[in-house]
C-alpha positions as CSV (number, residue, x, y, z in Angstrom):
1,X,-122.7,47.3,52.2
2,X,-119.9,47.0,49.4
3,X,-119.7,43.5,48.7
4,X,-116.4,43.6,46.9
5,X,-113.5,42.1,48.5
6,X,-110.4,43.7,50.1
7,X,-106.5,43.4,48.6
8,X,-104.9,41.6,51.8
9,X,-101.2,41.1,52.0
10,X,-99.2,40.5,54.6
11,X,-95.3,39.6,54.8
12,X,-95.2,39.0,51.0
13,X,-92.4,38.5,50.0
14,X,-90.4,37.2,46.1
15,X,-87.5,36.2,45.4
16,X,-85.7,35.7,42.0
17,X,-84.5,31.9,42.9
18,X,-81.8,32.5,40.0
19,X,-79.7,35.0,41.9
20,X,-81.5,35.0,45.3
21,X,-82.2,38.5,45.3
22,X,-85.2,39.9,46.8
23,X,-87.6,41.6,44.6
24,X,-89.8,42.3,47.3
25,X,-89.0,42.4,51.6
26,X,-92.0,41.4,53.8
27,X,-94.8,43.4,51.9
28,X,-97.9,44.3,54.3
29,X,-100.9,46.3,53.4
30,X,-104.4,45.7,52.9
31,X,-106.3,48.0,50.1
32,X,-110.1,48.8,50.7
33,X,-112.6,47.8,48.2
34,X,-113.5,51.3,46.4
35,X,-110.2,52.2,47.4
36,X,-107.5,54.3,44.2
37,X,-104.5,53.5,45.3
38,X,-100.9,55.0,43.5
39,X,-97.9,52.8,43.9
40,X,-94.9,54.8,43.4
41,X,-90.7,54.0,43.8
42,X,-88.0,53.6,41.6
43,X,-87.4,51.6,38.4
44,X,-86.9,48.0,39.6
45,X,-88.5,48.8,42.9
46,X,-90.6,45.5,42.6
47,X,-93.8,47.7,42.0
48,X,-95.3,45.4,38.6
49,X,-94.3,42.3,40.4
50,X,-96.4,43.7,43.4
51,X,-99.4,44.0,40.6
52,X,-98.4,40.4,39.1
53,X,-99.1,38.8,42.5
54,X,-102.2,40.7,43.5
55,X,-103.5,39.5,39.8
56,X,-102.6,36.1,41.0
57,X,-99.5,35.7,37.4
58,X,-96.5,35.5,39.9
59,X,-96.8,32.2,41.9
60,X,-93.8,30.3,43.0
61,X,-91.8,28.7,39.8
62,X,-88.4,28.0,38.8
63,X,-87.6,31.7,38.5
64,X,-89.5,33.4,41.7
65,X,-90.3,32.4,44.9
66,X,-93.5,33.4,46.5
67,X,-94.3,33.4,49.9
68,X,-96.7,35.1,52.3
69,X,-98.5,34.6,55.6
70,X,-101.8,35.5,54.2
71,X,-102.7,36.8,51.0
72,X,-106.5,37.6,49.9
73,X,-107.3,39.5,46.8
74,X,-110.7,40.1,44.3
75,X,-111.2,39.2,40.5
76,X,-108.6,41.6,38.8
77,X,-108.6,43.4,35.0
78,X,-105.2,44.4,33.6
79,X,-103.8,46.8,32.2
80,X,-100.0,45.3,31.6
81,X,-96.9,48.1,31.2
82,X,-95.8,46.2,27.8
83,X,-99.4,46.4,26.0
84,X,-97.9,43.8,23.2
85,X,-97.7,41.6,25.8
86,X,-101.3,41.3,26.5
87,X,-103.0,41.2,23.3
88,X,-104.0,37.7,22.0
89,X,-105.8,38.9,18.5
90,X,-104.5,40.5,15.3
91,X,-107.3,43.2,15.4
92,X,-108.5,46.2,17.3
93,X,-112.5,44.7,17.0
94,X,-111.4,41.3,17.3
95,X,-109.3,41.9,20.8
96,X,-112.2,43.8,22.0
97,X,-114.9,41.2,21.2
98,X,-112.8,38.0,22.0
99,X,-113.5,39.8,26.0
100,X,-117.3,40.6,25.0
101,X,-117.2,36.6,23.9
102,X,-116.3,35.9,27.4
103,X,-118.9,37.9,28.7
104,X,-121.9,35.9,26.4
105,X,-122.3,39.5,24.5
106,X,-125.2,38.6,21.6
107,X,-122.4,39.3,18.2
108,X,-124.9,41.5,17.3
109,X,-124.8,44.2,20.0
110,X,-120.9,43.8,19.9
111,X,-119.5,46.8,17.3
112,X,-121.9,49.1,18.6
113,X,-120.1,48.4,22.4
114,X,-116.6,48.6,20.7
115,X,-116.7,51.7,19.1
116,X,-118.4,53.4,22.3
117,X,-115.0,52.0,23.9
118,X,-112.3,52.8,21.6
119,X,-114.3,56.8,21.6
120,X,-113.9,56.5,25.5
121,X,-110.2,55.7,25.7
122,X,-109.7,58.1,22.9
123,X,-108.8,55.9,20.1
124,X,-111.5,56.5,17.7
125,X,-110.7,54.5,14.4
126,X,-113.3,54.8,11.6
127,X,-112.4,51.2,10.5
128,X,-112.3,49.7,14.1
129,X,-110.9,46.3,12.6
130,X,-107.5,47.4,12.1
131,X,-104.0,45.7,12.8
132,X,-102.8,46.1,16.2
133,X,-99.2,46.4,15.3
134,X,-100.2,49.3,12.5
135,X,-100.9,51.6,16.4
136,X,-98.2,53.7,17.7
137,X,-97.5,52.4,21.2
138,X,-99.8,54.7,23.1
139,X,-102.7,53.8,20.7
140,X,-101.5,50.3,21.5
141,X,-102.0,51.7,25.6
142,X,-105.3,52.9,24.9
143,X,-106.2,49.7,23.5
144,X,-105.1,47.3,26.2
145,X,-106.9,50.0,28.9
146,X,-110.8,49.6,26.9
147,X,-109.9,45.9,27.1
148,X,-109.4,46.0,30.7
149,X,-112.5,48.2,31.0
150,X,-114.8,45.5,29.3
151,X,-113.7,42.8,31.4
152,X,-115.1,44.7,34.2
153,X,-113.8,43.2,37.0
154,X,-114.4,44.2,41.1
155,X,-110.6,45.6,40.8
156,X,-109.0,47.2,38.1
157,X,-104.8,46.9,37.7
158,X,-103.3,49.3,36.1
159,X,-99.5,49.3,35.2
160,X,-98.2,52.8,33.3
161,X,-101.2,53.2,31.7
162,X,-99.9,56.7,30.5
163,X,-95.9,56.3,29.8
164,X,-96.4,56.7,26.1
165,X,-99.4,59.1,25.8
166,X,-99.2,63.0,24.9
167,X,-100.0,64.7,27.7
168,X,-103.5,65.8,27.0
169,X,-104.4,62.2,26.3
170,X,-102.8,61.0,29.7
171,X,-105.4,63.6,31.5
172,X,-108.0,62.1,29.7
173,X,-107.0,58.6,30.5
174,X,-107.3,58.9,34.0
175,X,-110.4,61.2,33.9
176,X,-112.1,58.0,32.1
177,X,-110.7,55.9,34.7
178,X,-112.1,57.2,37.1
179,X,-115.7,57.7,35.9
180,X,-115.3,53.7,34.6
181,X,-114.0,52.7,38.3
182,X,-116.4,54.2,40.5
183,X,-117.1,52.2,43.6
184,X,-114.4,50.0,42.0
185,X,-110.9,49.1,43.4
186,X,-107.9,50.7,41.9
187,X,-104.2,49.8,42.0
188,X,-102.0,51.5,39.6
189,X,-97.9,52.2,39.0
190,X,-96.9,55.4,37.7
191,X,-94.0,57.4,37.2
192,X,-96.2,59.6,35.5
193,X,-98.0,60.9,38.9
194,X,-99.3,64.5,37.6
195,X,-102.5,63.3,36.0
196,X,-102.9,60.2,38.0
197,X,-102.7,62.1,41.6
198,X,-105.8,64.2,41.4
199,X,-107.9,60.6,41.3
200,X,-105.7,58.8,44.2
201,X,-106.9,58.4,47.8
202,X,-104.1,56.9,49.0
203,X,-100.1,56.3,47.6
204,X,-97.5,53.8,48.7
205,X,-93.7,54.3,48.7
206,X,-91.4,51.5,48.0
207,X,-87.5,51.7,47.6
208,X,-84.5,50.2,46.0
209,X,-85.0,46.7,48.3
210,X,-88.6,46.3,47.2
211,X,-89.7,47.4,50.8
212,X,-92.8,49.3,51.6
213,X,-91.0,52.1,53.5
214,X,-94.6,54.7,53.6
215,X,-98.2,54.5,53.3
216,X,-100.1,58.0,53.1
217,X,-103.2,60.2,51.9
218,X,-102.4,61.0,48.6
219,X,-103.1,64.7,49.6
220,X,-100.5,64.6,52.1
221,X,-98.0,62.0,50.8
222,X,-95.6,64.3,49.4
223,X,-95.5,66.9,52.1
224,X,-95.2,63.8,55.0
225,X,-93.0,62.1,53.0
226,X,-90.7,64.8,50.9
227,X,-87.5,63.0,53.0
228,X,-88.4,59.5,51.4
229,X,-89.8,60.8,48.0
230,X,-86.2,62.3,47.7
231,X,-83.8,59.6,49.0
232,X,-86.1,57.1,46.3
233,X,-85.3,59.2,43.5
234,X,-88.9,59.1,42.5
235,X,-90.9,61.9,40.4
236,X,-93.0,64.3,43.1
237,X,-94.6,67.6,42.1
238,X,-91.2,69.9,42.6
239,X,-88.8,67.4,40.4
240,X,-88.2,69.4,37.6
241,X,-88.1,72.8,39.6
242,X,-85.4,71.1,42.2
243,X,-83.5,69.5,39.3
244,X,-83.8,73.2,37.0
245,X,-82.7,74.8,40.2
246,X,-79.2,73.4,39.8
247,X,-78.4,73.6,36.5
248,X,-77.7,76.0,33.8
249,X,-79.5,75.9,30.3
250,X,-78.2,78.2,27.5
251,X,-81.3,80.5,26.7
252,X,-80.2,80.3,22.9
253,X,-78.6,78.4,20.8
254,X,-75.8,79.5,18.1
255,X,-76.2,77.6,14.6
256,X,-73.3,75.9,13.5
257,X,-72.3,73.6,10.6
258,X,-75.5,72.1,8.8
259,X,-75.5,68.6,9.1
260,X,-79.0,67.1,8.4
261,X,-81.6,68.4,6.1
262,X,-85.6,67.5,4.0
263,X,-86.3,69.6,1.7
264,X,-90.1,68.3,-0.1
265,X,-90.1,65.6,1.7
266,X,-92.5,63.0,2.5
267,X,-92.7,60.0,4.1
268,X,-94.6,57.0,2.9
269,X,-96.7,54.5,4.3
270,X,-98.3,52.0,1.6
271,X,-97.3,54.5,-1.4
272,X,-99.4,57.4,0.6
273,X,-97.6,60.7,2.4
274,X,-97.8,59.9,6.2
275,X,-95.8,62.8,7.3
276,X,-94.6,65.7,4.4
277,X,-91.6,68.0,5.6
278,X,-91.4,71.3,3.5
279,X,-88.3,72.5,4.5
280,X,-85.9,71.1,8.0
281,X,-82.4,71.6,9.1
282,X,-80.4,70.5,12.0
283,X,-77.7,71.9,12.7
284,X,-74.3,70.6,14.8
285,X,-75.0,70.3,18.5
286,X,-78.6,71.0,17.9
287,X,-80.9,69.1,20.3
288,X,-84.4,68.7,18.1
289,X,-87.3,67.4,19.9
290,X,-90.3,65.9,18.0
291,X,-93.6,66.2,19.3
292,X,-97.6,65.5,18.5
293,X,-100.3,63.3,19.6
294,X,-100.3,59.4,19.5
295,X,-100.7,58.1,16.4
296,X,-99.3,61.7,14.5
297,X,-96.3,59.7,12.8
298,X,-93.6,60.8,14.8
299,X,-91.9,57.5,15.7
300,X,-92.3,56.9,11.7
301,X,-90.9,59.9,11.2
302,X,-87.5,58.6,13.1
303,X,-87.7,55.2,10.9
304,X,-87.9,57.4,8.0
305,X,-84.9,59.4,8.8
306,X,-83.0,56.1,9.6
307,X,-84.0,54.9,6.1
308,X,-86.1,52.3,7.3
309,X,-89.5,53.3,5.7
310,X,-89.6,54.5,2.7
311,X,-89.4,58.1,1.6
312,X,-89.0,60.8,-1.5
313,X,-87.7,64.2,-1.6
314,X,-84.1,65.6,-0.7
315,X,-82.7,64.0,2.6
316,X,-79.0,64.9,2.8
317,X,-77.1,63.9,5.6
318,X,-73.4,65.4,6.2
319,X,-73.7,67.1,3.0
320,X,-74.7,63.9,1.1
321,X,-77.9,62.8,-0.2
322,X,-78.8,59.9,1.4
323,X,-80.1,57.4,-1.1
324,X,-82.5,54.6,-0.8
325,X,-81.7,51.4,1.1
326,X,-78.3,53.5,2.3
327,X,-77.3,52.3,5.7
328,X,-77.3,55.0,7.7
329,X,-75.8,53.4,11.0
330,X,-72.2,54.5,10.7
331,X,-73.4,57.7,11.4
332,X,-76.8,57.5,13.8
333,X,-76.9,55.5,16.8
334,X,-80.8,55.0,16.8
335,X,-82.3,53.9,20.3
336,X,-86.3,52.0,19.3
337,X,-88.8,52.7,21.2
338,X,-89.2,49.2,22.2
339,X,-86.4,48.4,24.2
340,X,-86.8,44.6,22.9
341,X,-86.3,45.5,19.0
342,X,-82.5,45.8,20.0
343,X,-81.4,43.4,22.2
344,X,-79.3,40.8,20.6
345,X,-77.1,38.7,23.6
346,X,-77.9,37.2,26.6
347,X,-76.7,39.3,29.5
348,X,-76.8,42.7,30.0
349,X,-73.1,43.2,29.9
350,X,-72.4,41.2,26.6
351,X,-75.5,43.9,25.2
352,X,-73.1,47.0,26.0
353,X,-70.1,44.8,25.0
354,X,-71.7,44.0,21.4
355,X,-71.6,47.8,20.3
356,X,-68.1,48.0,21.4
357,X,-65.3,48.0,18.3
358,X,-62.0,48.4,20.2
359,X,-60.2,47.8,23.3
360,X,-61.0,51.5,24.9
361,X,-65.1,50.8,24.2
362,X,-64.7,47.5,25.9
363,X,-63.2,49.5,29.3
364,X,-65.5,52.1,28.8
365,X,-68.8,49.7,29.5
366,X,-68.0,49.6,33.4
367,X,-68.1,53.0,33.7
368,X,-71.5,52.8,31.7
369,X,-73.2,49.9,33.3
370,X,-72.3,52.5,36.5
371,X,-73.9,55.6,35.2
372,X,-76.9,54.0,34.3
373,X,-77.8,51.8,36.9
374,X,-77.2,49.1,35.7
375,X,-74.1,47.2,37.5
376,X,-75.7,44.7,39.7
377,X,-78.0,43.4,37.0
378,X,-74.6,42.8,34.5
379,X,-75.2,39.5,34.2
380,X,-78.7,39.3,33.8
381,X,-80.7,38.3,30.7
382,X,-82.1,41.8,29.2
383,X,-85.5,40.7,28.7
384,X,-85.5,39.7,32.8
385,X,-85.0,43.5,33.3
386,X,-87.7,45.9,34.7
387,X,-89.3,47.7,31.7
388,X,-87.3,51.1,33.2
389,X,-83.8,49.2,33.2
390,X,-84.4,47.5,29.7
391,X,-85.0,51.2,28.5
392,X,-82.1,52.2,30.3
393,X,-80.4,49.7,28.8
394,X,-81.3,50.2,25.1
395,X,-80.4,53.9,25.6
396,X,-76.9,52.3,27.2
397,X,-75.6,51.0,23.8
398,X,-76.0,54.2,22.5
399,X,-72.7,55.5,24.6
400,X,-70.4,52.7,23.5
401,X,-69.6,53.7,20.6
402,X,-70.0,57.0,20.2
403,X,-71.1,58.6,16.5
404,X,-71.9,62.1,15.3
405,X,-76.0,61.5,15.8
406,X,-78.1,60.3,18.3
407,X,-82.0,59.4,17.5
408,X,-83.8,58.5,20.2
409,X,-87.7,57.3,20.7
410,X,-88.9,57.9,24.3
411,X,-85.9,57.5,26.0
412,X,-87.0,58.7,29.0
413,X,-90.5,56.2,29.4
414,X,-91.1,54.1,32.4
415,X,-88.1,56.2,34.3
416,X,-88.0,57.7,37.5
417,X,-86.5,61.1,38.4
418,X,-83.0,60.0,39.2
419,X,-82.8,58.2,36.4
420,X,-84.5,60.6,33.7
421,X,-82.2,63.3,34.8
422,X,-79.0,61.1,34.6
423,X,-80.0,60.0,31.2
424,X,-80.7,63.8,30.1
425,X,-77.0,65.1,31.4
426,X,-75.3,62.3,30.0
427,X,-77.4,63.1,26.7
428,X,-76.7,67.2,27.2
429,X,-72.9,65.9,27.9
430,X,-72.9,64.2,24.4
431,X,-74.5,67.4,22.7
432,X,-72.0,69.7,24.2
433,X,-69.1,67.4,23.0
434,X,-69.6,68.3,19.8
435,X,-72.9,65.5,18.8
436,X,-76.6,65.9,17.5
437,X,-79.6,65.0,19.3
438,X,-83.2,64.0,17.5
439,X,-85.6,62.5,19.8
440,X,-89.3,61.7,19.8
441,X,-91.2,62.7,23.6
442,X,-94.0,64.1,24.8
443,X,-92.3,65.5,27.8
444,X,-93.2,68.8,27.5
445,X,-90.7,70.6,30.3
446,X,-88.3,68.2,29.0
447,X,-88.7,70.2,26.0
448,X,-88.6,73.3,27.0
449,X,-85.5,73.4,29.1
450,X,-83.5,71.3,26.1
451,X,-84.6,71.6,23.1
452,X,-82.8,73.6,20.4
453,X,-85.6,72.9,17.7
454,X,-89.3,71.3,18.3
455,X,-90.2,69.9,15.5
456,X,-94.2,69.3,15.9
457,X,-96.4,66.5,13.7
458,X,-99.4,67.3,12.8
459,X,-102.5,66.6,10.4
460,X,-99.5,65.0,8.3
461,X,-96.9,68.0,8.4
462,X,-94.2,68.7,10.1
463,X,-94.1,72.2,12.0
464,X,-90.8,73.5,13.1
465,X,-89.8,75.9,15.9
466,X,-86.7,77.7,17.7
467,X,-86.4,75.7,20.9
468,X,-84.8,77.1,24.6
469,X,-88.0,78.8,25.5
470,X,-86.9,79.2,29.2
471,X,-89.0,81.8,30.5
472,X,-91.6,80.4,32.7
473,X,-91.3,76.7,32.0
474,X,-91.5,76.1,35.3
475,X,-93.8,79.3,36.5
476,X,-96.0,75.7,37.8
C-alpha cells in the first residue's frame, strides 16, 4: 500500500485582491499519489499559481486571496519557471550541497553525489564549483531540476522545466524524470508538451478564467478534447501543421542589400575566443536563426553583436565598422532573454510608452497592448505578469519604435500557440516591411518554415546555412 499522500483540492479558488480578478474559479481535482500529471492552458491561465498553492508559497496576503473548502497536499520539491528565482548560493556545488546539508549528508560523500547529479540532468561541468550566473539559462534549468531531485520529496513540482533547453536535452530531461520519479507524484506545466506527453498519465485543461474546463487520459486528451485544446489556444500535436496549413512561406529567399557582416571574428569571454565566426553576412529582410545546445554561446553571441561583450575582428554594420563601446541601439532593437533585464517603469503601459519618441508611437501602443495580449493587464506592474506575458511584453517594446534590426533571444519561451504564432506574423510582418531579423531558438519547425539563414554554434564556431528548407518540415 503506497503510503504517499494524495493532492486534494476542491473549490480553490485566488484572487489578486489588487484588482479583484480571479486567477483561478472554483478549482476541483484530487491527483493520485504515483500519479504524472500535465497541466496545460494558455499563458496567464493561472497554471504556476495552481503549482504555488499545491507547494503551499500562495496563501492569503495583501496581494492574493486564497480560499478553498478543502485542500490536502504531500511534502513538495520544485522546480520554479524562473530558475534565478530559486537559487540561494553563488555556486553550482554549493547550491547542490546547501540541500544535501539539509538532508545530514556526511561533507565527505557530498561531490561524489553532486557530480552523479549534474551528469544526470546533463550538465556535466569538470569544475562543478562554478558561478551560477556564468550558465546559459537552460544550464541554469538543469540546475534548479538536480536540486529538486536531491530534495527528494513524495511529490515533485515541476514548472517549464524544458522552455529553454535544445530539443535533444528537453527529451532527456523528462526521460530522467521519469526514472527519478518512479512511484512518485508528478505535477508539471508545459507548453512544451512533445517530450513531456509520452511520461503523462493524465492532463488537465484550464482556460483564459483560470477554470478547469477538462480532465483526461493523456492518451486520449487531445482526441476528446481537440474542441477545447483549440478554443484555449494551447500547443497540441497538430499546431504547427494547422497553423502551416494556412499560410504561405517563400521556399527561397532573394539576397538583397548587405547590411550586417564578421569577417575573423571572435568573441571573447575573459580574453579567450568563446565563439569565432570565419566569414557571416546578413542580408536586408533576411530572417537568421541561431541555433546549438545550452551553454554553446549563442545568447553571447547576440551580446557580442550588440556590443556588449567584448569582441575582435571586422564587424560592419550598414556598411560601417562598428567600433568598440559603439552604441549600437539606434539601429537594433534587442529583446533579452530575461524579460526582467528590460523593464524600466511601473505599469505595463508606461513600459510600451517609454520606447515611444513621437506622438504617432504614443497612438500606436493601443493597437500593440491589443495584438499582444496584453490590454487588460495595462496597468499592471510588469514583474506581476505571468512569465508568458512579461515575455510578451519585452518582445512588445520592440514594435514601438520601429528600427532597421530586430535581435531577439527566445522570444517565443513560456508561450502558447496563439500567442507564438501572433508573435511570428507580427515578426514575418516586420521582415517583409523591409527589416532584419536575428534571433536565438531552439525551435526547430520554427526554423525551418522561417528562417532565411541558420546560423548553428558549435564546439566554439559558428556554422552557417541557407535557411527555407520547406520540404517535409512537417512530414511528422
Amino acid at each position: 500500500m503506497n503510503a504517499h499522500q494524495p493532492i486534494v483540492l476542491k473549490e480553490l479558488t485566488v484572487r489578486d485582491q489588487q484588482n479583484g480578478k480571479l486567477i483561478l474559479d472554483r478549482v476541483s481535482c484530487t491527483i493520485k499519489p504515483g500519479e504524472k500529471v500535465l497541466i496545460v492552458g494558455p499563458s496567464g491561465a493561472g497554471k504556476s499559481t495552481l503549482l504555488q498553492v499545491i507547494a503551499k508559497l500562495l496563501d492569503t496576503t495583501n496581494q492574493f486571496e486564497v480560499k478553498a473548502e478543502s485542500y490536502q497536499v504531500p511534502p513538495c520539491s520544485y522546480v520554479f519557471q524562473d530558475p534565478d528565482s530559486q537559487f540561494c548560493m553563488p555556486y553550482v556545488d554549493e547550491e547542490l550541497a546547501f540541500m544535501l546539508e539539509n538532508q545530514q549528508v556526511a561533507s565527505e560523500d557530498m561531490l561524489a553525489i553532486i557530480k552523479k547529479m549534474l551528469t544526470t540532468v546533463g550538465l556535466q561541468k569538470d569544475q562543478p564549483h562554478t558561478p551560477i550566473q556564468t550558465l546559459s539559462m537552460g544550464m541554469k534549468q538543469r540546475l534548479a531540476l538536480a536540486s529538486a531531485m536531491l530534495h527528494n520529496q513524495e511529490c515533485m513540482l515541476l514548472d517549464e522545466p524544458s522552455a529553454l533547453l535544445d530539443p535533444d536535452g528537453a527529451v532527456q530531461l523528462w526521460k530522467e524524470v521519469a526514472k527519478h520519479s518512479e512511484g512518485k507524484t508528478v505535477v508539471a506545466v508545459e507548453h512544451r508538451i512533445t517530450e513531456a506527453l509520452p511520461h503523462m498519465d493524465r492532463i488537465l485543461l484550464f482556460n483564459h478564467r483560470g477554470q478547469l474546463v477538462a480532465n483526461s487520459n493523456a492518451t486520449v486528451f487531445f482526441n476528446e478534447y481537440r474542441k477545447e485544446v483549440i478554443a484555449a489556444g494551447i500547443w497540441h500535436p497538430h499546431s504547427w501543421s494547422d497553423y502551416a496549413s494556412e499560410k504561405q512561406f517563400a521556399s527561397s529567399f532573394k539576397k538583397k542589400k548587405e547590411v550586417l557582416s564578421l569577417s575573423d571574428w571572435q568573441l571573447l569571454r575573459r580574453k579567450k575566443p568563446l565563439v569565432t565566426v570565419k566569414e557571416a553576412t546578413v542580408y536586408q529582410n533576411d530572417w537568421i536563426c541561431i541555433t546549438g545546445v545550452n551553454g554553446a554561446g549563442k545568447s553571447s553571441l547576440l551580446y557580442g553583436l550588440m556590443n556588449l561583450l567584448h569582441h575582435k575582428g571586422r564587424y560592419t554594420l550598414n556598411g560601417g565598422l562598428v567600433h568598440r563601446k559603439e552604441n549600437v541601439t539606434d539601429r537594433i532593437n534587442f529583446v533579452f532573454q530575461n524579460p526582467e533585464f528590460q523593464f524600466v517603469t511601473t505599469n505595463v503601459e508606461e513600459e510600451l510608452l517609454f520606447s515611444a519618441t513621437n506622438p504617432e508611437e504614443d497612438a500606436l501602443v493601443k493597437t500593440i497592448l491589443q495584438q499582444f495580449g496584453l490590454s487588460e493587464h495595462h496597468d499592471v506592474h510588469p514583474y506581476r505578469l505571468s512569465v508568458g506575458q512579461k515575455r510578451r511584453l519585452s518582445v512588445a517594446t520592440a514594435f514601438v519604435h520601429s528600427k532597421p534590426f530586430l535581435f531577439l533571444d527566445e522570444p517565443t519561451f513560456g508561450q502558447d500557440a496563439f500567442h507564438t504564432f501572433t508573435l511570428l506574423d507580427l515578426m514575418e510582418d516586420f521582415r517583409q516591411s523591409g527589416g532584419t531579423i536575428v534571433m536565438v531558438t531552439h525551435d526547430e519547425t520554427l526554423v525551418q518554415l522561417f528562417a532565411t539563414q541558420e546560423w548553428h554554434v558549435k564546439d566554439g564556431a559558428l556554422f552557417s546555412s541557407e535557411g527555407r528548407q520547406l520540404e517535409g518540415v512537417l512530414a511528422t
